[in-house]
mmCIF file as Biopython writes it, N, C-alpha, C and O atoms, coordinates in Angstrom:
data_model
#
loop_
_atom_site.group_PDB
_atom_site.id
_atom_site.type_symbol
_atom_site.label_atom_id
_atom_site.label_alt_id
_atom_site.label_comp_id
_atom_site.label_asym_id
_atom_site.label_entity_id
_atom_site.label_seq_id
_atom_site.pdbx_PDB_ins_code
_atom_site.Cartn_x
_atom_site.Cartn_y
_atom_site.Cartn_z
_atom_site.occupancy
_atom_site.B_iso_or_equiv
_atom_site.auth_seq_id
_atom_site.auth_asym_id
_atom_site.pdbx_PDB_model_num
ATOM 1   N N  . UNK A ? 1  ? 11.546  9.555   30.028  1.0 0.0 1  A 1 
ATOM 2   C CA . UNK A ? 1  ? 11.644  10.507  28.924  1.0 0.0 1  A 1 
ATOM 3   C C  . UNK A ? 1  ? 12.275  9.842   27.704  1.0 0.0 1  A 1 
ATOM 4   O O  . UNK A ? 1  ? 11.819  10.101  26.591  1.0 0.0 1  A 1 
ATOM 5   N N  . UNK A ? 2  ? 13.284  9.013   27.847  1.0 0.0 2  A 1 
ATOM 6   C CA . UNK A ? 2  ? 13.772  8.526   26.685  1.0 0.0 2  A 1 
ATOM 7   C C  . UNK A ? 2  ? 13.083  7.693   26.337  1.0 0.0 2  A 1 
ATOM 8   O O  . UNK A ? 2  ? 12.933  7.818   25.122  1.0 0.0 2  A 1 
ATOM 9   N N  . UNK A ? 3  ? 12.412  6.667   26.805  1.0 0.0 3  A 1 
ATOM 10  C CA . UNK A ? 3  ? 11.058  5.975   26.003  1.0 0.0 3  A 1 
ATOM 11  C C  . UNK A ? 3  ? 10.241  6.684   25.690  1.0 0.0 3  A 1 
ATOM 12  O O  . UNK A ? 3  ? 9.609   6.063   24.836  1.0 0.0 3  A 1 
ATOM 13  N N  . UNK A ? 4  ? 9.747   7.759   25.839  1.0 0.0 4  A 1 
ATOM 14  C CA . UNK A ? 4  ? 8.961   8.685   25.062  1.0 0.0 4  A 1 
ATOM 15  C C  . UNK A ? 4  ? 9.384   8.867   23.586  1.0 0.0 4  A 1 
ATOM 16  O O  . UNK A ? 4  ? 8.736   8.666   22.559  1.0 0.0 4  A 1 
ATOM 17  N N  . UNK A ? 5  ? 10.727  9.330   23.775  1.0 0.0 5  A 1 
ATOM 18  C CA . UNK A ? 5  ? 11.837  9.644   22.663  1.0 0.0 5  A 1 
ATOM 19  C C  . UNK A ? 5  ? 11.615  8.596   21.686  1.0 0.0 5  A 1 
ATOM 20  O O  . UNK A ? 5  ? 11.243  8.814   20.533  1.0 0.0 5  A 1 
ATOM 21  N N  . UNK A ? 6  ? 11.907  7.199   22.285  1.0 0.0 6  A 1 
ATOM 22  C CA . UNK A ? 6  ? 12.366  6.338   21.651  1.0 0.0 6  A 1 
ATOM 23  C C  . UNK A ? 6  ? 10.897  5.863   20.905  1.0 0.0 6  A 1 
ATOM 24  O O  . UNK A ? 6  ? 10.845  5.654   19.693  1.0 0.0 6  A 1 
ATOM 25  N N  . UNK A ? 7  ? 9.818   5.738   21.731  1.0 0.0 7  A 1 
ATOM 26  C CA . UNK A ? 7  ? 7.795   5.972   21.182  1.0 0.0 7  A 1 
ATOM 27  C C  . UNK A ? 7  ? 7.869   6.686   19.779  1.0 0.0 7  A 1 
ATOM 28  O O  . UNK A ? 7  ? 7.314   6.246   18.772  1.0 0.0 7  A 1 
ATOM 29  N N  . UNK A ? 8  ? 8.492   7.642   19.822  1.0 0.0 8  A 1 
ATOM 30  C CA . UNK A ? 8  ? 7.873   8.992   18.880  1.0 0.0 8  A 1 
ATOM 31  C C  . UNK A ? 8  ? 8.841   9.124   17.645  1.0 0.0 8  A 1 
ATOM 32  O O  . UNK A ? 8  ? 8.619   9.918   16.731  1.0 0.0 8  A 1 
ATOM 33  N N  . UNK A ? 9  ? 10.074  8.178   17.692  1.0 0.0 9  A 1 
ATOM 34  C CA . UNK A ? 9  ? 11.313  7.894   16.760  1.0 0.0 9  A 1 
ATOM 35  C C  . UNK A ? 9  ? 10.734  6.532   15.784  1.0 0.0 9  A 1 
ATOM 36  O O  . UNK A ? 9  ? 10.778  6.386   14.563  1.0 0.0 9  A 1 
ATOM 37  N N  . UNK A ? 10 ? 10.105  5.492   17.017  1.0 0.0 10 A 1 
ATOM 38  C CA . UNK A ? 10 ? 9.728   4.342   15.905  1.0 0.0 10 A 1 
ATOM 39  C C  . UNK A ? 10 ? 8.172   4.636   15.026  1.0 0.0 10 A 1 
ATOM 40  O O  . UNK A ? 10 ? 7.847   4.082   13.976  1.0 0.0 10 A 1 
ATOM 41  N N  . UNK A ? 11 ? 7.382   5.636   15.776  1.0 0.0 11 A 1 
ATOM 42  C CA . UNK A ? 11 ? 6.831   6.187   15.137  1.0 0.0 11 A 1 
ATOM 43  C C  . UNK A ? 11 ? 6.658   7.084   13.578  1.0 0.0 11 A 1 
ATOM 44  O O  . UNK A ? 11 ? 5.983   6.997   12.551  1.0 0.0 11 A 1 
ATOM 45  N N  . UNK A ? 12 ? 7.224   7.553   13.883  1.0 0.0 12 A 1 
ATOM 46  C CA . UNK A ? 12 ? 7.977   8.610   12.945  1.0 0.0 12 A 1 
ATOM 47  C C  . UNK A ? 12 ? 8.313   7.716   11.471  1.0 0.0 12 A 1 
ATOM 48  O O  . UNK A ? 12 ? 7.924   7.927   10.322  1.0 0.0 12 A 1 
ATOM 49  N N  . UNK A ? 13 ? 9.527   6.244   12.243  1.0 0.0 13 A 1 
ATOM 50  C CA . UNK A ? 13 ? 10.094  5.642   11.229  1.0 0.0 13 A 1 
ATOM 51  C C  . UNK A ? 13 ? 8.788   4.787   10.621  1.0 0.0 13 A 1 
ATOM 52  O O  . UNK A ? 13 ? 8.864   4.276   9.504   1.0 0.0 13 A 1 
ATOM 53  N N  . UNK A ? 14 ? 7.562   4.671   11.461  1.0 0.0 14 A 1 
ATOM 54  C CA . UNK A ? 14 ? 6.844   3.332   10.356  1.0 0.0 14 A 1 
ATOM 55  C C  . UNK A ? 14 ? 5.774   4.268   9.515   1.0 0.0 14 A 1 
ATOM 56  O O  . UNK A ? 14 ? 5.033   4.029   8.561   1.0 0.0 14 A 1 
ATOM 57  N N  . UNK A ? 15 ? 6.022   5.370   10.260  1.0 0.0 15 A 1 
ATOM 58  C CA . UNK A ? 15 ? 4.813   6.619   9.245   1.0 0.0 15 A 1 
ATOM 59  C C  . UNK A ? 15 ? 5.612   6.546   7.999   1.0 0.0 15 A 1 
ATOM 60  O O  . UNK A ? 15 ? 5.068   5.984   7.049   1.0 0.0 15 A 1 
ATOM 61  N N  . UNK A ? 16 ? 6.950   7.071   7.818   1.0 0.0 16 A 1 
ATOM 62  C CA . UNK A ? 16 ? 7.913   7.062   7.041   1.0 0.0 16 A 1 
ATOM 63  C C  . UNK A ? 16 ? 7.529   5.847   5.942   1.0 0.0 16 A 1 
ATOM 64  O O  . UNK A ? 16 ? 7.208   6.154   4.794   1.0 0.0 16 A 1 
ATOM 65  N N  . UNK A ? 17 ? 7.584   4.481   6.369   1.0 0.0 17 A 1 
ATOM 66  C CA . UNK A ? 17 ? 7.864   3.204   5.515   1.0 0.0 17 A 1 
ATOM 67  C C  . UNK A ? 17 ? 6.365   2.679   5.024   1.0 0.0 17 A 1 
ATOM 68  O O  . UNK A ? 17 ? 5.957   2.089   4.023   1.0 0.0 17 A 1 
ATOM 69  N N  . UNK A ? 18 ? 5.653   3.275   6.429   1.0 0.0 18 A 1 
ATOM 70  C CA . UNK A ? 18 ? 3.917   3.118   5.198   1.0 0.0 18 A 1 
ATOM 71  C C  . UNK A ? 18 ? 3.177   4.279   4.203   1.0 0.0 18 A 1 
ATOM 72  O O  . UNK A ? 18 ? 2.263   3.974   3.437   1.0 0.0 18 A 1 
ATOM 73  N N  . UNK A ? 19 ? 3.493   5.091   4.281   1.0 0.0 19 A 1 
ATOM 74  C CA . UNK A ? 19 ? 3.388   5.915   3.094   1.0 0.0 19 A 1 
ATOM 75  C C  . UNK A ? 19 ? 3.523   5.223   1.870   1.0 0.0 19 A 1 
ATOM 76  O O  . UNK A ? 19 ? 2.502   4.936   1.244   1.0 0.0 19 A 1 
ATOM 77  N N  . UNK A ? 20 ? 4.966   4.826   1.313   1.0 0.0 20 A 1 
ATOM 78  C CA . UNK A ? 20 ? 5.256   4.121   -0.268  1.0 0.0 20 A 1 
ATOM 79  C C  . UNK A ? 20 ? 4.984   2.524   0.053   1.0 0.0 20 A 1 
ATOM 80  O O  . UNK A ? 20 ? 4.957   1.750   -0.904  1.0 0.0 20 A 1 
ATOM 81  N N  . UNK A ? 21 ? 4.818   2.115   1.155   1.0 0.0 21 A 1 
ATOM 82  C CA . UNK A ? 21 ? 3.756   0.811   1.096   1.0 0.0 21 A 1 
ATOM 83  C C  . UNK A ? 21 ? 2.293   0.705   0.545   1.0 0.0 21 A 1 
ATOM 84  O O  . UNK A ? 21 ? 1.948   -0.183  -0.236  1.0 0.0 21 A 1 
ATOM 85  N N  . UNK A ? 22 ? 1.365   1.799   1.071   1.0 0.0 22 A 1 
ATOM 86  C CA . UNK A ? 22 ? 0.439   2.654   1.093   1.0 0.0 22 A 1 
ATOM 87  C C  . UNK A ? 22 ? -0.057  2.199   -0.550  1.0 0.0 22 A 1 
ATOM 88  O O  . UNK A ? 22 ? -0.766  1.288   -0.978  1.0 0.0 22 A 1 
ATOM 89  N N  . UNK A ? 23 ? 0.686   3.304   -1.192  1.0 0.0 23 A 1 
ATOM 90  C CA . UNK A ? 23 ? 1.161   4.040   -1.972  1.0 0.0 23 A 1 
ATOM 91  C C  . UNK A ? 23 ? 1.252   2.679   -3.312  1.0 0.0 23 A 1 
ATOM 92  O O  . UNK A ? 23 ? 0.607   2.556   -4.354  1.0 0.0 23 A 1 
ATOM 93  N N  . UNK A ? 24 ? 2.230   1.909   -2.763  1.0 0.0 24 A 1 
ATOM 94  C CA . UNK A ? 24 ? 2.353   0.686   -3.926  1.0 0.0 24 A 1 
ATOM 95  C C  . UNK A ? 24 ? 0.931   -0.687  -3.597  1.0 0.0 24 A 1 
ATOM 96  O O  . UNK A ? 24 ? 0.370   -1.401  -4.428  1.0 0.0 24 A 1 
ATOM 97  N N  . UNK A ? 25 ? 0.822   -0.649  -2.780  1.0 0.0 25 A 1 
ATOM 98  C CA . UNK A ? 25 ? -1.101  -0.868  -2.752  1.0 0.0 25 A 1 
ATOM 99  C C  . UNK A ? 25 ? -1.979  -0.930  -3.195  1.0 0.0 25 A 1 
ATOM 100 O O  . UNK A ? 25 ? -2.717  -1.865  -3.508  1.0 0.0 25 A 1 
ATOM 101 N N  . UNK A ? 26 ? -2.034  0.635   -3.327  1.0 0.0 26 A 1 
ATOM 102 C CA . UNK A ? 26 ? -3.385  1.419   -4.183  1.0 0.0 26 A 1 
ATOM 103 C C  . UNK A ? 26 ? -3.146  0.541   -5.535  1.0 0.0 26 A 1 
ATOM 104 O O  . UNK A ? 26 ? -3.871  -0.311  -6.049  1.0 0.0 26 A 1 
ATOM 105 N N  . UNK A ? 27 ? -1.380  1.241   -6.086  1.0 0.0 27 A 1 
ATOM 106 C CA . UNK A ? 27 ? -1.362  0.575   -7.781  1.0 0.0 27 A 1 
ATOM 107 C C  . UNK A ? 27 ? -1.429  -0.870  -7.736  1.0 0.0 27 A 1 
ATOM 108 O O  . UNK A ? 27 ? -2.064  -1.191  -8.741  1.0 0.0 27 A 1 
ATOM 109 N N  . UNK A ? 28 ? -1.129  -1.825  -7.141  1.0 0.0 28 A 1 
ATOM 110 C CA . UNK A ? 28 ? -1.479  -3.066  -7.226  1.0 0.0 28 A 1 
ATOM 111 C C  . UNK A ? 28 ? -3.106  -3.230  -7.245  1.0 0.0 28 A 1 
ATOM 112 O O  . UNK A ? 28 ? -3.528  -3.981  -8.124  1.0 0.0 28 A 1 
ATOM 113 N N  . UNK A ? 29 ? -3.827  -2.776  -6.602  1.0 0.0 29 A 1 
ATOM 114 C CA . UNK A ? 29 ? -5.384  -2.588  -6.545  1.0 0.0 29 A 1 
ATOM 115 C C  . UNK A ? 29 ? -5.493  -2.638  -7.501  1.0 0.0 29 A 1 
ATOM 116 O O  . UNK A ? 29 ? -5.987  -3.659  -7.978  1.0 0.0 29 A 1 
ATOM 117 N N  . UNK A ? 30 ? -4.955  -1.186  -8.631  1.0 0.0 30 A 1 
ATOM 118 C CA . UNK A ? 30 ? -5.880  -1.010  -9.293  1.0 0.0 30 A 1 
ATOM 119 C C  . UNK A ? 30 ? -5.229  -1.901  -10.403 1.0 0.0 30 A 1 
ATOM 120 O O  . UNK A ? 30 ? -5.878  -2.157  -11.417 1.0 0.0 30 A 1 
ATOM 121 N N  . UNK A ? 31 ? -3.632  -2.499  -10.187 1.0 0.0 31 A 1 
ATOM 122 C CA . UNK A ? 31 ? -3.200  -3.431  -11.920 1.0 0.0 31 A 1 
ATOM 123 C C  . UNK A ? 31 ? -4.286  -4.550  -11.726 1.0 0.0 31 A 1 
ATOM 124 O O  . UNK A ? 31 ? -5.022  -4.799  -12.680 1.0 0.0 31 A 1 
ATOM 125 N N  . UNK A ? 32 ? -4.456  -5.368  -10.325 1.0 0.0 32 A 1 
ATOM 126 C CA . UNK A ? 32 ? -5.531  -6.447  -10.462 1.0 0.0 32 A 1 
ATOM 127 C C  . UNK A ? 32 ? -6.477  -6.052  -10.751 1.0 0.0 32 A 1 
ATOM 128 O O  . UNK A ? 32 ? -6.899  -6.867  -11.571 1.0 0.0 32 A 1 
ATOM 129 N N  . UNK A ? 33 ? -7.560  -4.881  -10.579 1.0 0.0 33 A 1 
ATOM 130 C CA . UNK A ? 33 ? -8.620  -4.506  -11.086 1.0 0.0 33 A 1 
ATOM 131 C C  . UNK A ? 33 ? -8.782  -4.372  -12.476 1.0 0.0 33 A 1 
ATOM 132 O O  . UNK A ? 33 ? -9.847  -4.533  -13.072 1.0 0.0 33 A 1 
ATOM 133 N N  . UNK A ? 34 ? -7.518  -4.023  -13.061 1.0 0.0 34 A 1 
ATOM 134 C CA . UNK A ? 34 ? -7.550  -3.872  -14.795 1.0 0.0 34 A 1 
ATOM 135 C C  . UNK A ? 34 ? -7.338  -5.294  -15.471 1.0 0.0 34 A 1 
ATOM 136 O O  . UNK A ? 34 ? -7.455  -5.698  -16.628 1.0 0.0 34 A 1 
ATOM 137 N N  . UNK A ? 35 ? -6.932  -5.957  -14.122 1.0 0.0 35 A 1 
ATOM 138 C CA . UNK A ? 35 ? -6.478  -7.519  -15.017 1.0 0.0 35 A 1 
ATOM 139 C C  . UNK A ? 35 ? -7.726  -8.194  -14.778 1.0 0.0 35 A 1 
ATOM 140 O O  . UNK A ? 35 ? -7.947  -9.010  -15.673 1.0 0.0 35 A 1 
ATOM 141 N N  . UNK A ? 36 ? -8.693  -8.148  -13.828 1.0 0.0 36 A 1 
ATOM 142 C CA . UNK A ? 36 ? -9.662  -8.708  -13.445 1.0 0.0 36 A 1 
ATOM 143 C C  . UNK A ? 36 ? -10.422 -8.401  -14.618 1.0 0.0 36 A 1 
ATOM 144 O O  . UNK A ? 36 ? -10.652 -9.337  -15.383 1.0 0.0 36 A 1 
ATOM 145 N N  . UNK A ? 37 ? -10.933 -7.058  -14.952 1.0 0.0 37 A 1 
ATOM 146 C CA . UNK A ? 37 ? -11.438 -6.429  -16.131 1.0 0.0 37 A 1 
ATOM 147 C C  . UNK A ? 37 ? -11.251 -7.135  -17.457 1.0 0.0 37 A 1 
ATOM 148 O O  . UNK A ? 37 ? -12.163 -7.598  -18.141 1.0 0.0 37 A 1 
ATOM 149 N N  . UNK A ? 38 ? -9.917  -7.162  -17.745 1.0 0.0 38 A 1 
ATOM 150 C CA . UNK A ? 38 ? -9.741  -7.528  -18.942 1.0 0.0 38 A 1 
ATOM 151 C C  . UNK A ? 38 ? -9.656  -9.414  -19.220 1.0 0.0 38 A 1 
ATOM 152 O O  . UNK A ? 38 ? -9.350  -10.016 -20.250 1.0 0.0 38 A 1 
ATOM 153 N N  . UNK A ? 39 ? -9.994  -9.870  -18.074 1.0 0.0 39 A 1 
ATOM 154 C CA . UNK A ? 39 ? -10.293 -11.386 -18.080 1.0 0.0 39 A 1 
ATOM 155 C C  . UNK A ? 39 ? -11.451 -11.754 -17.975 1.0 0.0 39 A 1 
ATOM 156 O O  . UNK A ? 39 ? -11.718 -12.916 -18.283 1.0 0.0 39 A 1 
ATOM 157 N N  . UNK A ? 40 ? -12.676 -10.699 -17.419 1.0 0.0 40 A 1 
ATOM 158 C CA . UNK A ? 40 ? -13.802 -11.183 -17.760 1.0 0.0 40 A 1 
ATOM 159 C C  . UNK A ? 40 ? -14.543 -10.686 -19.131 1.0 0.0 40 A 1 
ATOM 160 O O  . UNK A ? 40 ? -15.657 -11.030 -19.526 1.0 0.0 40 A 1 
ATOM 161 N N  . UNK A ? 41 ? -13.639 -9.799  -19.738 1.0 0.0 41 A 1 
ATOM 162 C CA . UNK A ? 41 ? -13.894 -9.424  -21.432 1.0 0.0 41 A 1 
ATOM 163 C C  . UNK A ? 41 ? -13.375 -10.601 -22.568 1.0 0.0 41 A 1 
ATOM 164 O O  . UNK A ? 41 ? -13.808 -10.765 -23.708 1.0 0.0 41 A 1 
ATOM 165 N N  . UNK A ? 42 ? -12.197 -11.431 -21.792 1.0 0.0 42 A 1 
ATOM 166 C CA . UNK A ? 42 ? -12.088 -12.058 -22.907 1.0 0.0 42 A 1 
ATOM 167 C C  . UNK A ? 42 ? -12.772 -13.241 -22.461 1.0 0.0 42 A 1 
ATOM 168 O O  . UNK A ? 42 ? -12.291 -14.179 -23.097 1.0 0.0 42 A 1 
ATOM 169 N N  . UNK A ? 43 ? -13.670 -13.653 -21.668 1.0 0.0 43 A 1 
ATOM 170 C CA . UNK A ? 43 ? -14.598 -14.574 -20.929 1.0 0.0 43 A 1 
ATOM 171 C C  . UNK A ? 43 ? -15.939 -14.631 -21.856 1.0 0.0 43 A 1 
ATOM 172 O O  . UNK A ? 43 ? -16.627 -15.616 -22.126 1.0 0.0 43 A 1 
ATOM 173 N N  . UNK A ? 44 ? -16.103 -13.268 -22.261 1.0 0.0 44 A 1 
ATOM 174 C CA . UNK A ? 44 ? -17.354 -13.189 -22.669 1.0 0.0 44 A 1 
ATOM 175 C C  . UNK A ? 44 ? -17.345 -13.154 -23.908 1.0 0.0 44 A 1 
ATOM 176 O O  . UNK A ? 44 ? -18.396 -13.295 -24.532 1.0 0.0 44 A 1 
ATOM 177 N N  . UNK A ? 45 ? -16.148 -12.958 -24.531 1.0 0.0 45 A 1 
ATOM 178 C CA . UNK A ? 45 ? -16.111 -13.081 -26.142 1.0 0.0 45 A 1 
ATOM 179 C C  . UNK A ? 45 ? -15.497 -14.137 -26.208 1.0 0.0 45 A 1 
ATOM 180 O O  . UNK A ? 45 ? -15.233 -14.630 -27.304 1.0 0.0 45 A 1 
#
């Protein structure tokens, strides 16, 4: 039972810590996507 406990606690804690991992991800995605963007604009001019 207490390894159950202890299953469903470290659980809990990495749901917890990947959310705003998640989360800071996405915006990195999308700053390289805007930097990617704006380096093949000044590529072409």
């Amino acid at each position: 039972m207490a390894l159950i406990d202890y299953v469903l606690a470290l659980c809990a804690l990495l749901g917890t810590l990947l959310i705003p991992f998640y989360a800071m991800y996405q915006v990195l995605r999308r700053k390289r996507r805007a930097v990617r963007v704006t380096a093949m604009r000044s590529n072409r001019s």
